[in-house]
C-alpha positions in Angstrom: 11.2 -1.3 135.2 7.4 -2.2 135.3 6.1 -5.8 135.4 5.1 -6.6 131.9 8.8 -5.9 131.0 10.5 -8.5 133.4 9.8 -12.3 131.8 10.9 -10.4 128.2 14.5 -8.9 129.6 14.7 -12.5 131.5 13.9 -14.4 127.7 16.7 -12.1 126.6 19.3 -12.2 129.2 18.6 -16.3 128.6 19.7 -16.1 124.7 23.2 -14.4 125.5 24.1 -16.5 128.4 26.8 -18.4 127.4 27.0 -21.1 130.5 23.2 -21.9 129.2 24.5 -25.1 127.8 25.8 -26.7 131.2 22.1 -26.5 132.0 21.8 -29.7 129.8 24.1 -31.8 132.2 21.8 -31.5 135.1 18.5 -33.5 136.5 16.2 -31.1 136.8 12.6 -30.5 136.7 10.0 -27.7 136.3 10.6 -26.4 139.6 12.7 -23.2 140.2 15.6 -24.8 142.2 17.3 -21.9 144.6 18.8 -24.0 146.8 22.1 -25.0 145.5 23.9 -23.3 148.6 22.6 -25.8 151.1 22.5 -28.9 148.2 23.2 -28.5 144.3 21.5 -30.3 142.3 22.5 -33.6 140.2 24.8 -34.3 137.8 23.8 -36.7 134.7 27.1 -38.1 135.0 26.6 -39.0 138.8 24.4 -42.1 138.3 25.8 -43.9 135.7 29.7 -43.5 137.7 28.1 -44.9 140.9 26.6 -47.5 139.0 29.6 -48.8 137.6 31.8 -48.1 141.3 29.3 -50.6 143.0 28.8 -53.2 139.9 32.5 -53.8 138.5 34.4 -52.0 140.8 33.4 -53.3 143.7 31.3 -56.0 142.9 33.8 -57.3 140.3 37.2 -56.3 141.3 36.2 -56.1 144.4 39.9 -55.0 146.4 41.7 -55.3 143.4 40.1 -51.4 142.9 42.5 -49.9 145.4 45.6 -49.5 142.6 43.5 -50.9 139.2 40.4 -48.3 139.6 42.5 -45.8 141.2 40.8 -45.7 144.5 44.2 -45.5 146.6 44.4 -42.5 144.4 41.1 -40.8 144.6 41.8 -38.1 147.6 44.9 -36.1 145.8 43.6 -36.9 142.2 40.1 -35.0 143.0 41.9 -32.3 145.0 44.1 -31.4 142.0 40.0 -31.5 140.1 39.3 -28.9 142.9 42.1 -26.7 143.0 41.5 -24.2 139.6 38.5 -23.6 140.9 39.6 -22.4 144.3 43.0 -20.7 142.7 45.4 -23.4 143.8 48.2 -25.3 142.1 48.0 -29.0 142.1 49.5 -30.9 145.0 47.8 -28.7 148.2 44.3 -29.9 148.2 43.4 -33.5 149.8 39.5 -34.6 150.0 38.1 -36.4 152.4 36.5 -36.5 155.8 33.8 -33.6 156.7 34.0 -30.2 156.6 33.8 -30.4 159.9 37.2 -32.7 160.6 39.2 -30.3 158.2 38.2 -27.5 159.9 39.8 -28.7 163.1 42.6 -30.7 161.6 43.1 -26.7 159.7 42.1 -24.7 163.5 45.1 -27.2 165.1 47.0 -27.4 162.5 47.6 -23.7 162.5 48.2 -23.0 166.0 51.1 -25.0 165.4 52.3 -23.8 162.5 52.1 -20.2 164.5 54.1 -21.7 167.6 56.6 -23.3 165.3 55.4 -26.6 165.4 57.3 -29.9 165.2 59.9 -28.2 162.6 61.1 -24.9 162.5 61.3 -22.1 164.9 57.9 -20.4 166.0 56.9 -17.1 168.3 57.5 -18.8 171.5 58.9 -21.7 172.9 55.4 -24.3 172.2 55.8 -27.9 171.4 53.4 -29.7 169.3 51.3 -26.6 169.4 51.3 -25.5 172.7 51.9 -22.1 173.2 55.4 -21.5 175.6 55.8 -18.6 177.3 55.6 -15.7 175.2 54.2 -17.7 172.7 50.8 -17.4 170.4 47.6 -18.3 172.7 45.0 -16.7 171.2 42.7 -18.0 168.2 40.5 -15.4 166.7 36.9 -16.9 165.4 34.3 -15.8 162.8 31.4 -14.2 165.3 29.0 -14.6 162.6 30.1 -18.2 161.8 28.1 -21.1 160.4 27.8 -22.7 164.3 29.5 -25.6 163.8 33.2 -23.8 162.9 32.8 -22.1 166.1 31.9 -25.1 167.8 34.7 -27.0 166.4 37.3 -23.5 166.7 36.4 -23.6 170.7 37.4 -27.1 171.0 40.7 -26.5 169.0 41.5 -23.8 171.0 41.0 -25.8 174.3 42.9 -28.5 172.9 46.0 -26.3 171.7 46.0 -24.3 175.2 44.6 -21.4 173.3 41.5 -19.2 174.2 39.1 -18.1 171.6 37.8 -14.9 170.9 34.5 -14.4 168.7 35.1 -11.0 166.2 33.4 -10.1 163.1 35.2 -10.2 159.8 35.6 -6.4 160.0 37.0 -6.3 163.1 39.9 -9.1 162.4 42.6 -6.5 161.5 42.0 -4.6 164.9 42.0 -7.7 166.8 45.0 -9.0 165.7 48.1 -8.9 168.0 50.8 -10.9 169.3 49.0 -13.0 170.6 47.0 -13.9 167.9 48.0 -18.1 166.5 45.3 -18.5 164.1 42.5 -16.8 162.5 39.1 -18.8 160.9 36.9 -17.0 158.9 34.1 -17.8 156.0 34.7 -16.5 152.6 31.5 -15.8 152.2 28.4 -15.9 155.6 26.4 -18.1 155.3 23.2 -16.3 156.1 23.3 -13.0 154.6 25.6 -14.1 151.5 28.3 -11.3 152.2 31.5 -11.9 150.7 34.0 -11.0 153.1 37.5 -9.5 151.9 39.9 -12.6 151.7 43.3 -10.8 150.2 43.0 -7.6 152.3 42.3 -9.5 155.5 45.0 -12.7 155.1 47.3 -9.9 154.5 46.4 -8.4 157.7 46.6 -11.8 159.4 50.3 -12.6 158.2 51.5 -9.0 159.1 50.4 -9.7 162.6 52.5 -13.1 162.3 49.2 -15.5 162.3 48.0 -18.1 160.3 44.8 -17.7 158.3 42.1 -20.7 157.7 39.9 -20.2 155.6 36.1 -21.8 155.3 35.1 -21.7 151.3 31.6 -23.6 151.9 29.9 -21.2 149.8 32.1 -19.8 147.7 34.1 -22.6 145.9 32.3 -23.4 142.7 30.5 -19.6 142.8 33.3 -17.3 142.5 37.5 -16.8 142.3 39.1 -17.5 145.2 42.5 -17.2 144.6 44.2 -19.3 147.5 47.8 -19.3 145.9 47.5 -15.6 144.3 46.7 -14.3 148.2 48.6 -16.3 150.1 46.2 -18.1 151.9 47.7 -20.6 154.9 45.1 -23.1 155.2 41.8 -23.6 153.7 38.6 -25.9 153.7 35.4 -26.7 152.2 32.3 -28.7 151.2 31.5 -30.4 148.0 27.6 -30.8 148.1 27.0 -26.8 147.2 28.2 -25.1 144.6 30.7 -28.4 143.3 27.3 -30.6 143.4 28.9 -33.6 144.9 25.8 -34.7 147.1 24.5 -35.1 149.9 27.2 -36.0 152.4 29.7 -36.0 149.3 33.6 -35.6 151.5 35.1 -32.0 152.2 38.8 -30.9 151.4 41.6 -29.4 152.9 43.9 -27.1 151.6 47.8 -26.8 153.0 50.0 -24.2 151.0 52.7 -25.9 149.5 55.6 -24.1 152.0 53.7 -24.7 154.8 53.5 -28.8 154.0 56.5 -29.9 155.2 55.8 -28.6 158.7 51.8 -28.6 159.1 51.1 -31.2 161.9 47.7 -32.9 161.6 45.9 -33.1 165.1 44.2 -36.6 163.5 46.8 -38.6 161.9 45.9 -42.0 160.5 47.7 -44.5 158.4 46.0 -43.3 155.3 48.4 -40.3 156.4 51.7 -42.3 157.3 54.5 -41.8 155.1 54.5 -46.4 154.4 50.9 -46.6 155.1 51.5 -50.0 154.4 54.4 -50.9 157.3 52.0 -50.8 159.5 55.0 -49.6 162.1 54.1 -48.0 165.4 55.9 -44.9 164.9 54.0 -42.3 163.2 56.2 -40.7 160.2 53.7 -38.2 157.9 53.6 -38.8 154.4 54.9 -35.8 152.4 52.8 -32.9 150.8 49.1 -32.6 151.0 48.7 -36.5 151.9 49.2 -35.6 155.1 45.8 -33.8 155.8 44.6 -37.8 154.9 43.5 -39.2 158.2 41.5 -42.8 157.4 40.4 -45.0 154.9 38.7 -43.1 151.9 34.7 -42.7 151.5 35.2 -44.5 148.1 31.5 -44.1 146.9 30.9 -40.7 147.3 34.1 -39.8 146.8 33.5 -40.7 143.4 30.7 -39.6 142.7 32.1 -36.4 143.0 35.0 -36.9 141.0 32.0 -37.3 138.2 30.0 -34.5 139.1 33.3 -32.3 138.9 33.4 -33.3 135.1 30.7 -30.3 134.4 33.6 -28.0 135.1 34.9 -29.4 131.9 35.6 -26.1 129.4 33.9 -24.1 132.4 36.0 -20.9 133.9 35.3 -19.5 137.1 35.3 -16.0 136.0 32.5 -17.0 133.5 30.4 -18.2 136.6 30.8 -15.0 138.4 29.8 -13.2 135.9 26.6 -14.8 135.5 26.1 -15.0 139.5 26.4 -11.3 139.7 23.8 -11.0 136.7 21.3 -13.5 138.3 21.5 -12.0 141.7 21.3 -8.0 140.3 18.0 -9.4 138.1 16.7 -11.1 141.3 16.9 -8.4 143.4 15.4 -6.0 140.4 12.4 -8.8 140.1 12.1 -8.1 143.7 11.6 -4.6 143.3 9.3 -5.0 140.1 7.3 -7.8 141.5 6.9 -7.7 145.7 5.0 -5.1 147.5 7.6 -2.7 149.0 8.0 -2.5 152.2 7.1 -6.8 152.3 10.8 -7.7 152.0 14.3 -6.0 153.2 17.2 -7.3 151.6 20.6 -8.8 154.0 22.8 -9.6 151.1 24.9 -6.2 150.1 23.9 -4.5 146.9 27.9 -3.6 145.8 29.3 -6.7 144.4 32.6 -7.0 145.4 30.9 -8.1 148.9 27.9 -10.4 147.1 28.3 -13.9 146.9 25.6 -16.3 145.1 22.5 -16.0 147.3 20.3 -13.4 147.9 19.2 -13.1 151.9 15.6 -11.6 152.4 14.1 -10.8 155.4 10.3 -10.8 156.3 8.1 -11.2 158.9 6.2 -15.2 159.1 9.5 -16.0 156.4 9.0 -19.7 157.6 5.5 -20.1 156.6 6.0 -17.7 153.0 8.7 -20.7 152.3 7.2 -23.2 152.8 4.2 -21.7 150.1 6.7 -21.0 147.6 7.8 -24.6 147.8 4.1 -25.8 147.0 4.4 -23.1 144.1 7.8 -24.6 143.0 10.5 -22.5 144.0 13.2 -23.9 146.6 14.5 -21.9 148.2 15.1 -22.2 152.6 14.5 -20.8 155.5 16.9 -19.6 158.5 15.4 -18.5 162.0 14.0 -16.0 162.6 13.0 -14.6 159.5 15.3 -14.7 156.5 14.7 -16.5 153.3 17.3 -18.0 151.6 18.3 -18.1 147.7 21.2 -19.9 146.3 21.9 -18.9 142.5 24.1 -21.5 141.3 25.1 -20.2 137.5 25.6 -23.6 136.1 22.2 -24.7 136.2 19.8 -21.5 137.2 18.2 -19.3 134.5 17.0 -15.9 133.9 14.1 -17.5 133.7 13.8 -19.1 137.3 15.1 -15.8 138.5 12.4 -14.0 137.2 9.4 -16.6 138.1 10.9 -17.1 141.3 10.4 -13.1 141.8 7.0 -13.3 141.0 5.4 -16.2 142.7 7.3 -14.7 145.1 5.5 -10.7 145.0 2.2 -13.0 144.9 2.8 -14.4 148.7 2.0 -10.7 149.9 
């Protein structure tokens, strides 16, 4: 398709989009705003809900807030908000803490579970999740990880008496033995935006009698999951992407509701205690997801997100891939229409059952060509050593962005 034809097929795709709408419920301005991957943008709702948490809540309640504004609450309550859009029932999905804690209380957690744990027969003879003789010691990583889940995997692993093994998503199923405890992968890599195969893969992880974590950073809010429909063990993610909770906003953890009774939190706090309030030196966990609870609650962010979650309202996730998978097919055709070939090679895979919600380019000097498309007002980002980054959040981005992003783009060569 030439040039001249891109901004009409982008004014037309615009009419028939039918999340257009939930554009409306957003702060935005007249830049082209790419990024929603690393940070979505804001919520309407947002401002006015912290508002009111810091001036009655807290300023005019003040504790009273625990039990009459529902703070005490706030961690299952938003996790049951979360769990449609990750494919889960209510009651397996606690928020709080970073991604980063969940991910180890899930790494832990699982090499456990895989060892029998505190409860329940396991593979060998471990107790509190170290491996006995004969027992699981191995932990298989993503090798193409966001750094920090390997970071936190290798201390897990040194922690449960494990030893860690770096593999690609594609080479899990060979990996796999009796040995293997636990398995963390990313639904979807961060740099490239390839979706990795989450049934066939936990399928191969249970035959081989492991336990599968997953990381859903950036794919919750994007795309179906499907945690309960696949089986997934254990699973964790951020808020401040694709769910647009903010900066900083507090991760979740997912525990599958047969696995509860026996998970075994490396971190547990009284927020976690079955009578939080007893304040007794034994440590009894608290039944269900509470459990993955560890401290007191971020109440202000936490909040804030349960507001920002209220543009999911009459939204379906199968709507919202649909309209990534348009946006990011019209991106890379802008691409093609607009940018010199040759000036840019494409990371993310063309077949869509293995595209997330960003678009990956490569080019040489990609640092410097981001930081001019930011003066020309598209955000997008920039990973080393030569890859630019484009989050396509459907709730928010247009046809339109797409195809001026494209352009200002083709105009940096």
């Amino acid at each position: 398709m030439s040039e001249p034809e891109m901004r009409p097929k982008a004014e037309k795709l615009d009419a028939t989009d039918e999340l257009a709408g939930v554009r409306a419920q957003f702060v935005l301005d007249d830049t082209v705003y790419l990024d929603g991957n690393s940070l979505g943008a804001l919520p309407r709702s947002v401002p006015g809900r912290v508002e009111d948490v810091v001036r009655r809540q807290w300023g005019s309640l003040r504790i009273r807030s625990w039990d009459e504004s529902g703070w005490w609450t706030a961690p299952e309550r938003i996790g049951d908000r979360i769990a449609p859009l990750v494919g889960a029932a209510p009651g397996q999905i606690v928020v709080g803490d970073s991604t980063s804690v969940n991910v180890f209380k899930a790494v832990v957690g699982a090499v456990r579970l895989a060892n029998g744990g505190p409860e329940g027969p396991g593979d060998g003879e471990g107790h509190a999740g170290r491996p006995g003789p004969g027992g699981r010691d191995e932990v298989l990583v993503d090798a193409t990880t966001f750094p920090t889940d390997g970071y936190i995997a290798a201390s897990a692993a040194r922690l449960t008496g494990c030893t860690l093994r770096p593999v690609t998503p594609d080479e899990v199923p060979d990996a796999l033995s009796e040995r293997t405890a636990a398995v963390l992968l990313n639904h979807v890599d961060y740099l490239t935006g390839r979706l990795h195969d989450l049934p066939s893969l936990t399928s191969a992880i249970h035959a081989a009698g492991a336990v599968s974590v997953w990381d859903l950073c950036h794919s919750a809010g994007a795309l179906p999951v499907g945690l309960d429909e696949h089986g997934v063990d254990l699973a964790v993610g951020c808020t401040y992407k694709y769910l647009n909770g903010g900066p900083g906003s507090p991760a979740y953890l997912y525990v599958r509701r047969d696995l509860q009774p026996r998970f075994d939190s490396p971190l547990p706090g009284w927020n976690s205690h079955a009578d939080p309030f007893g304040m007794t030196p034994d440590y009894t966990p608290a039944p269900g997801a509470l459990r993955g609870r560890v401290g007191t609650p971020d109440i202000l962010s936490m909040l804030a997100l349960e507001a920002a979650l209220e543009v999911w309202d009459d939204v379906s996730i199968d709507s919202v891939r649909t309209k990534s998978l348009a946006l990011t097919d019209f991106f890379l055709e802008c691409v093609q229409a607009y940018v010199p070939e040759g000036a840019v090679e494409s990371v993310t895979p063309t077949a869509h059952p293995e595209r997330g919600s960003q678009v990956a380019l490569r080019c040489p000097d990609a640092g410097n060509v981001m930081r001019r498309l930011i003066d020309r007002g598209v955000i997008g980002d920039f990973r080393e050593p030569d890859v630019l980054r484009f989050g396509f959040t459907p709730l928010y981005v247009g046809f339109g962005d797409v195809e001026r992003a494209a352009r200002v783009l083709g105009e940096m060569f």
